[in-house]
C-alpha positions as CSV (number, residue, x, y, z in Angstrom):
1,X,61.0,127.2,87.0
2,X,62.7,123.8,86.6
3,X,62.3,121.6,89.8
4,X,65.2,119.4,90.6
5,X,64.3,116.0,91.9
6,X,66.0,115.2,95.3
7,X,67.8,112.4,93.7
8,X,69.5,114.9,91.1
9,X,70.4,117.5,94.1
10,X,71.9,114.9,96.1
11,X,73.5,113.8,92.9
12,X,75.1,117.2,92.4
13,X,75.7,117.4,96.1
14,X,78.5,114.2,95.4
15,X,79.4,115.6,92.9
16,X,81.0,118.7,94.9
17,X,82.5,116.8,97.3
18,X,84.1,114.4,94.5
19,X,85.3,117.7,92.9
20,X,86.8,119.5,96.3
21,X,88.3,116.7,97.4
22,X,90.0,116.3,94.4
23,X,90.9,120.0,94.1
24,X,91.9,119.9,97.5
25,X,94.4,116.6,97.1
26,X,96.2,118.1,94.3
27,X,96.7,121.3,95.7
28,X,98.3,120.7,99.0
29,X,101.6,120.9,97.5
30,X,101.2,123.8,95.9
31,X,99.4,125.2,99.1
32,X,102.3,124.7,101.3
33,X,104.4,126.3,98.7
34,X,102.4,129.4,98.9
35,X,102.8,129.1,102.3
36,X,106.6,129.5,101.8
37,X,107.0,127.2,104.9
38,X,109.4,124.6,106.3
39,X,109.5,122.5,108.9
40,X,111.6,124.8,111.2
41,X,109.3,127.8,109.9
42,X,105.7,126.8,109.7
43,X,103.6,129.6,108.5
44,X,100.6,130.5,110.7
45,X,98.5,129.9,106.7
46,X,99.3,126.3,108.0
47,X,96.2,126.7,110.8
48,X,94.5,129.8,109.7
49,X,93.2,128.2,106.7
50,X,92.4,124.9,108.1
51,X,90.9,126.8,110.9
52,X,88.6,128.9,107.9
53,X,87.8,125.5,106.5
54,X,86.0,124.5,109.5
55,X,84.3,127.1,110.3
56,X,83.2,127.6,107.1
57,X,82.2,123.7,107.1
58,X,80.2,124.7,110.8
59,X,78.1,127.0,109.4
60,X,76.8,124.9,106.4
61,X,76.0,122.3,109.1
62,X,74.6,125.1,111.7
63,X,72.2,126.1,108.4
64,X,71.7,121.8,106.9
65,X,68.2,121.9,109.1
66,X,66.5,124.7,106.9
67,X,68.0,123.8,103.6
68,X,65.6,122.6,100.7
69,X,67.6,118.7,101.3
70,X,65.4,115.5,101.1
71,X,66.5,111.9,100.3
72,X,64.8,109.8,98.0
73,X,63.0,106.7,98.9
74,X,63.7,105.1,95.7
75,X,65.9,101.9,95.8
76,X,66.5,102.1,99.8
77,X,66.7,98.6,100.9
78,X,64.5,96.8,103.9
79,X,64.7,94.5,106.0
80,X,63.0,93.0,108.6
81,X,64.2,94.0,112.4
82,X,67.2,91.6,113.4
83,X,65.8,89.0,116.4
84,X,68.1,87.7,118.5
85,X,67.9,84.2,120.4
86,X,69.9,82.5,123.0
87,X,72.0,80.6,120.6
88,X,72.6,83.4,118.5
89,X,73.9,85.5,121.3
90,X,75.7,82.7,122.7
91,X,77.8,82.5,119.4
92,X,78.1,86.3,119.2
93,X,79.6,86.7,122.6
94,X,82.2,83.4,122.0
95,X,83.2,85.1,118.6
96,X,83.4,88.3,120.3
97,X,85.7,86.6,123.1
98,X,87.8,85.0,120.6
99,X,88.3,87.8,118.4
100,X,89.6,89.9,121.4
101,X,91.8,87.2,122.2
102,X,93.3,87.0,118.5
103,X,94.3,90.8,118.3
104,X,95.6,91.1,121.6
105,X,98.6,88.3,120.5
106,X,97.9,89.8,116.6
107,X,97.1,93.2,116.6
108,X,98.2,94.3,113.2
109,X,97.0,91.3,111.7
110,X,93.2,91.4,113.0
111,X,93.5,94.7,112.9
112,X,93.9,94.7,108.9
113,X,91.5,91.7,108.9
114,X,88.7,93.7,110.3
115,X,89.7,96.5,108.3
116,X,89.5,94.3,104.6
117,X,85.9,92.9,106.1
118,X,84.7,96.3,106.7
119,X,85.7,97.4,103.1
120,X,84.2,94.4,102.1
121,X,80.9,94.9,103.5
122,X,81.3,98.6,102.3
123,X,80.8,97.4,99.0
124,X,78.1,94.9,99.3
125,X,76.7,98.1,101.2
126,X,77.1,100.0,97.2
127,X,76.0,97.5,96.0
128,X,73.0,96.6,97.8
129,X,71.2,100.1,97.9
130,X,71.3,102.2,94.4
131,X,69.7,104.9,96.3
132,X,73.0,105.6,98.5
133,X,75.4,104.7,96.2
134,X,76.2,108.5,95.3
135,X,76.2,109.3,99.0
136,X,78.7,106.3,99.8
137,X,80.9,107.1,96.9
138,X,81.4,110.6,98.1
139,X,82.3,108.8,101.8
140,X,84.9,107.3,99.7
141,X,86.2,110.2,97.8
142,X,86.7,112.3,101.1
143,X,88.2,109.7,102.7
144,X,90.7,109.2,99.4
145,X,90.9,111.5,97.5
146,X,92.8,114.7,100.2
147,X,95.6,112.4,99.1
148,X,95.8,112.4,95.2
149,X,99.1,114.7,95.6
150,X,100.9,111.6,96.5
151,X,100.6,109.9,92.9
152,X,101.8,113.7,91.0
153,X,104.5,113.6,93.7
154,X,107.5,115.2,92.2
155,X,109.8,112.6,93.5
156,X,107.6,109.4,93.1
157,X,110.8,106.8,93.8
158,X,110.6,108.1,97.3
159,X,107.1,107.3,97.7
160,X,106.5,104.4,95.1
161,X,106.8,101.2,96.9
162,X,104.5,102.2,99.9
163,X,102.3,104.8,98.1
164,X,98.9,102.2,98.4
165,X,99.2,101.6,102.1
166,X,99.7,105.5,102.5
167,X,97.0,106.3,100.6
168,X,95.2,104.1,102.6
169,X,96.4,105.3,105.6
170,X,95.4,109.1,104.8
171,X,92.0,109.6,106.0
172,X,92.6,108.9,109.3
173,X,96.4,109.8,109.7
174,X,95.7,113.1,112.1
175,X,93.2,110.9,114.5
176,X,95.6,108.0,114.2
177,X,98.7,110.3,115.6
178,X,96.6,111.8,118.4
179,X,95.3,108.3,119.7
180,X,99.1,107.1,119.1
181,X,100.2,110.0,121.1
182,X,97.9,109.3,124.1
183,X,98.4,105.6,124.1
184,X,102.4,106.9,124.0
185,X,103.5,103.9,121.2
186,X,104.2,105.7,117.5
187,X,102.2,105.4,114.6
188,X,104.7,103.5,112.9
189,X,104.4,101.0,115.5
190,X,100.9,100.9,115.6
191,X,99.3,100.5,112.1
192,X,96.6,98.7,113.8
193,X,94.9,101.9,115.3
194,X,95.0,103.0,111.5
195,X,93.2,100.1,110.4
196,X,90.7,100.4,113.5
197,X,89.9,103.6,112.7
198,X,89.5,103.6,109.2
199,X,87.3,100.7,109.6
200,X,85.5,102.6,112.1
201,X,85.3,105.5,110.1
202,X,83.8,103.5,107.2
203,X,80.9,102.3,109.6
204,X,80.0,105.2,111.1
205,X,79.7,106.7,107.4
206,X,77.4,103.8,106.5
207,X,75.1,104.0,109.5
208,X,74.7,108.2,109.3
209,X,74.1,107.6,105.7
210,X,71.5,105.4,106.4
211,X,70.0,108.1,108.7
212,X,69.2,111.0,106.2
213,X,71.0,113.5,103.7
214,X,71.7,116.2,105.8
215,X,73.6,114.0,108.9
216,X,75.5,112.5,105.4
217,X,76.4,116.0,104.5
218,X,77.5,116.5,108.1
219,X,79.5,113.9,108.6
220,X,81.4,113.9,104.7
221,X,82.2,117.3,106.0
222,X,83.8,116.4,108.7
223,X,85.6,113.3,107.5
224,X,86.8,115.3,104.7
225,X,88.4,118.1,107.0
226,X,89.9,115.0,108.6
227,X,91.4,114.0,105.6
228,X,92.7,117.1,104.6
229,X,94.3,118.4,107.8
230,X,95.8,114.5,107.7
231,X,97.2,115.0,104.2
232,X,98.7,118.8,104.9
233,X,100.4,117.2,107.9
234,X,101.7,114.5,106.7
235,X,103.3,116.7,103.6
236,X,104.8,119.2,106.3
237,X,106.4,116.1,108.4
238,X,107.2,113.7,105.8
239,X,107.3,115.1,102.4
240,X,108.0,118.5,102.7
């Protein structure tokens, strides 16, 4: 029998998610067809299958502990353990002062500043580590790709000038309208929470990356479920 390396599985592994995320993207129009829904009709489809989705993604992370999943050492990258003086935390906590200072008079504009520097640092992250490149791709791909409908829209002069920042705003448009909600400003008023929390998103996805296949797998699920549920709501409100 033919053993598959644990660089090929998790290879494969990014593959699927690449592949369902994709599928997924360019059939959320044609899902809420089938639906034969409208905004003053939603069809209970609308959170049943959603609701499927995660449980389904549940129990492949209730069963990730006694899969055959390893990660390969090859390529990692190391580093000696960060040592902090008094100067250097003197600096930190001035920038840190500064910075808070900046995006409470610019919100939108540090906000989108932090979010470029995190994407930045995203890819010198790719770059960096060959071993987790197929793991941070797929981080990407779930976070983007729930979305593709928005290039094959049917109507793309309604969507054409603004269909980057959307695209962009996607993966965290269902998180961004609950914290919007409870901080009781709209979303449209408040891009910086988007930019905030995509660059949040984007850490958290390097850091459990770091920490092991299986917590990746975990956490792609859940960012892609995110994603989704973002993209399907934002057809029903906005498109549809």
């Amino acid at each position: 029998m033919m053993c598959v390396s644990p660089h090929h599985r998790l290879r494969l592994i990014s593959i699927s998610f690449l592949a369902v995320s994709s599928l997924v993207g360019w059939l959320i129009p044609d899902f809420y067809e089938w639906t034969d829904s409208d905004q003053s009709r939603p069809s209970p489809l609308l959170w049943q299958v959603p609701l499927g989705a995660f449980l389904l993604a549940a129990a492949i992370c209730v069963a990730l502990p006694w899969l055959p999943i390893t990660s390969d050492a090859r390529g990692k990258e190391t580093r000696p353990p960060l040592r902090f003086g008094i100067r250097t935390l003197l600096l930190i906590t001035t920038a840190v002062a500064i910075g808070l200072t900046l995006f409470a008079k610019f919100p939108v504009v540090m906000g989108g500043i932090v979010c470029a520097a995190m994407y930045a640092y995203f890819i010198g992250f790719w770059i960096r580590r060959p071993a987790d490149r197929w793991a941070a791709s797929s981080l990407l791909s779930c976070m983007i790709l729930p979305s593709m409908w928005l290039i094959s829209y049917d109507e793309p002069d309604r969507i054409l000038l603004v269909i980057f920042g959307m695209l962009a705003m996607m993966p965290v448009f269902l998180p961004a309208m609950l914290v919007s909600n409870f901080l009781g400003v709209h979303i449209q008023d408040s891009q910086w929470i988007v930019f905030l929390l995509v660059a949040m998103e984007l850490a958290m996805g390097m850091w459990v990356i770091c920490l092991g296949p299986k917590r990746t797998i975990a956490y792609l699920l859940l960012v892609a479920l995110t994603s989704s549920m973002g993209s399907l709501l934002f057809y029903q409100l906005i498109i549809a």
